[in-house]
C-alpha positions as CSV (number, residue, x, y, z in Angstrom):
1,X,3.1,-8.2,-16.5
2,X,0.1,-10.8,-16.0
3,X,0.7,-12.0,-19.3
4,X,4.7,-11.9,-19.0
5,X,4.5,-14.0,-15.4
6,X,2.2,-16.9,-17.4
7,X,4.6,-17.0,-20.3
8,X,7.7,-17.1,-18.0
9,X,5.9,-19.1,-15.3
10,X,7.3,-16.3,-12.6
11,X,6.3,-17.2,-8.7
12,X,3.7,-14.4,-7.3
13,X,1.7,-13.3,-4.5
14,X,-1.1,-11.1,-4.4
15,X,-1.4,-8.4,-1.5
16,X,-3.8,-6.0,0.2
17,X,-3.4,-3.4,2.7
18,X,-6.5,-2.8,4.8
19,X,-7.9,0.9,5.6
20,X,-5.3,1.8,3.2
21,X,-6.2,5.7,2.9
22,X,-6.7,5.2,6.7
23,X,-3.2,4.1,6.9
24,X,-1.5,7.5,5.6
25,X,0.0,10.2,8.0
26,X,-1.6,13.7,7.5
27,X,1.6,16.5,6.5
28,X,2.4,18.2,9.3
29,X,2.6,21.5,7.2
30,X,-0.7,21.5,5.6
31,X,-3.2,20.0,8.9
32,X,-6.8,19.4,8.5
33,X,-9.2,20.1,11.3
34,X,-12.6,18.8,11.5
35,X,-15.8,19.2,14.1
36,X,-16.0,16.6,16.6
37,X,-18.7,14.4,16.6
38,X,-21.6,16.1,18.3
39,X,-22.2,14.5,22.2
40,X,-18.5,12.5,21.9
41,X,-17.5,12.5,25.1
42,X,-14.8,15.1,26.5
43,X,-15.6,18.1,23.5
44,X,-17.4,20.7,24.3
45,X,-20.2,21.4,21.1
46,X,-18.3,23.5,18.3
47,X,-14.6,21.5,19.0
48,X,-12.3,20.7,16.4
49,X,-10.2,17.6,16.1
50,X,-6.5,17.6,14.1
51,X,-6.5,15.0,11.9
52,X,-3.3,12.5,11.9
53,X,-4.4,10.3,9.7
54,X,-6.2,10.8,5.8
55,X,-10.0,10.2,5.5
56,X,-11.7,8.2,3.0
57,X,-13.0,10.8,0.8
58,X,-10.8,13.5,1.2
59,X,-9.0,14.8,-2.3
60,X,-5.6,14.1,-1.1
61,X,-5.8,10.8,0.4
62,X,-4.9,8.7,-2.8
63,X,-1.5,10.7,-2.7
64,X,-0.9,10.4,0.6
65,X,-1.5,6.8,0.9
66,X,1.0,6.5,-2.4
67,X,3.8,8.4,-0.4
68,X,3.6,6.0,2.5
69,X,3.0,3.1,0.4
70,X,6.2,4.0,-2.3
71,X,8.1,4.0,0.9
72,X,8.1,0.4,1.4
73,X,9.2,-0.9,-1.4
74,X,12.1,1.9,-2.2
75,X,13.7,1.2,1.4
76,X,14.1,-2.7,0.3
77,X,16.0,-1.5,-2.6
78,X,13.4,-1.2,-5.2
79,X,12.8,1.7,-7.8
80,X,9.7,2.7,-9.6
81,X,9.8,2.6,-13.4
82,X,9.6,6.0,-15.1
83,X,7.0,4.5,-17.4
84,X,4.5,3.7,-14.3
85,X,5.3,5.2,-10.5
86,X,2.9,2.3,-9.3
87,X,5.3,-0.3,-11.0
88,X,8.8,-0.7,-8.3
89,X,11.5,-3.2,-9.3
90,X,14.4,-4.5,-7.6
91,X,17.1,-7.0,-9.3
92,X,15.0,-10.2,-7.8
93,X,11.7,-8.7,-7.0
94,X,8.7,-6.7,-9.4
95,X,6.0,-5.1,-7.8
96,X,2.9,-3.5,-8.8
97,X,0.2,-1.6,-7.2
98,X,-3.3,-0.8,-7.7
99,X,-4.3,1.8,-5.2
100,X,-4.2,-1.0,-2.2
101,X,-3.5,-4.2,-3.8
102,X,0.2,-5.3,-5.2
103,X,1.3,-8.1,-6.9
104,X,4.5,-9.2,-6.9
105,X,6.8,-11.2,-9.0
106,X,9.8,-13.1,-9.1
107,X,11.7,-16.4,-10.5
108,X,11.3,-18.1,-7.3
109,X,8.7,-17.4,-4.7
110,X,11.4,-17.5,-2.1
111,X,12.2,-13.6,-2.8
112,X,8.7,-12.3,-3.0
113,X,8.4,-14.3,0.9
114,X,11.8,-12.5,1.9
115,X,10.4,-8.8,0.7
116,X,6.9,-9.8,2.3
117,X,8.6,-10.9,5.7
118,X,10.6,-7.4,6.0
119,X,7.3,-6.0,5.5
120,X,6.4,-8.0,8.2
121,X,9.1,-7.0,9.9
122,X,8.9,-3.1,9.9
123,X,5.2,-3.5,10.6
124,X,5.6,-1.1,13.9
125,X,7.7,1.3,12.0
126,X,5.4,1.9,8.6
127,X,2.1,0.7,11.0
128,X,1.3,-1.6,8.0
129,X,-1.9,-3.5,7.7
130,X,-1.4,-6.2,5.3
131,X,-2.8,-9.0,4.1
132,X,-1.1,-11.8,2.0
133,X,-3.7,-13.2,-0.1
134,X,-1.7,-15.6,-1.6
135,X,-1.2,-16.5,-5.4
136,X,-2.6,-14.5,-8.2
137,X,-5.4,-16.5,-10.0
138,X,-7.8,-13.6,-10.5
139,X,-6.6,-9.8,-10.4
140,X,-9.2,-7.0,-10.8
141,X,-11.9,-9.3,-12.1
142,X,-9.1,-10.4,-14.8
143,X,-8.7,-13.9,-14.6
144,X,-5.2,-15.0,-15.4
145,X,-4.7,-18.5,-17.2
C-alpha cells in the first residue's frame, strides 16, 4: 500500500491511539480479577479488583484491543479485506492498522479529515485516545519516498 500511495500520489495521514490495550473493555462473560495493590487505600490486605479494562501484558489484550479498534472503522462504512483483517476499506477511504498505529489513504485528503473528524466525533462513545500524526513520511522505521 506504501508503494501503491507513492505511485498514485494518494493523500494520507498517519495515526496512533494512546494506551491502546488500555483502551479495550474486559468481556463481561469471561472477567478477570486481580489483588489490589497492597496499602491502596480503602482494601482491606487480600482484596480483589474486577478488571474493566485489558492490561498490558495480559494474553488477550491484542484481541481485545482489535475488537474495539475494528469497530471504528466498520460503523463509518468500511470492511476489512479477507486477505488482511487489519486492512478496512470503504469506497473513498483505505485504512490499515498495525497494532496501534493506522494509516490511511485516499485521492484527496479531504476524506481521510472527514473519517478522522467522526472519530473525533464519537470520541465519548468508543473513549478513543487518538492522535493524528500527520502525513506518512516514515512508517515502522520504513521510510517512504
Amino acid at each position: 500500500m506504501l508503494v501503491l500511495s507513492e505511485m498514485l500520489n494518494l493523500a494520507n495521514k498517519s495515526t496512533d491511539f494512546s494506551n491502546a490495550f488500555a483502551q479495550a473493555d474486559m468481556p463481561e462473560d469471561n472477567p478477570v480479577y486481580i489483588r489490589a495493590p497492597l496499602h491502596y487505600p480503602g482494601f482491606k490486605k487480600g482484596s480483589v479488583l474486577r478488571l474493566k479494562k485489558s492490561l498490558y501484558g495480559q494474553v488477550d489484550a491484542p484481541r481485545m484491543w482489535y475488537e474495539k479498534l475494528k469497530k471504528g472503522p466498520m460503523d463509518r462504512g468500511f470492511v476489512p479485506s479477507e486477505a488482511d483483517p487489519c486492512l478496512f476499506i470503504s469506497p473513498k477511504v483505505i485504512c490499515i492498522s498495525y497494532v496501534d498505529d493506522c494509516l490511511w489513504f485516499a485521492k484527496k485528503q479531504k476524506y481521510i479529515d472527514e473519517v478522522l473528524q467522526s472519530f473525533r466525533d464519537d470520541s465519548n462513545k468508543y473513549n478513543w485516545e487518538m492522535r493524528e500524526e500527520g502525513l506518512v513520511a516514515e512508517y515502522l522505521g520504513i521510510k517512504i519516498s
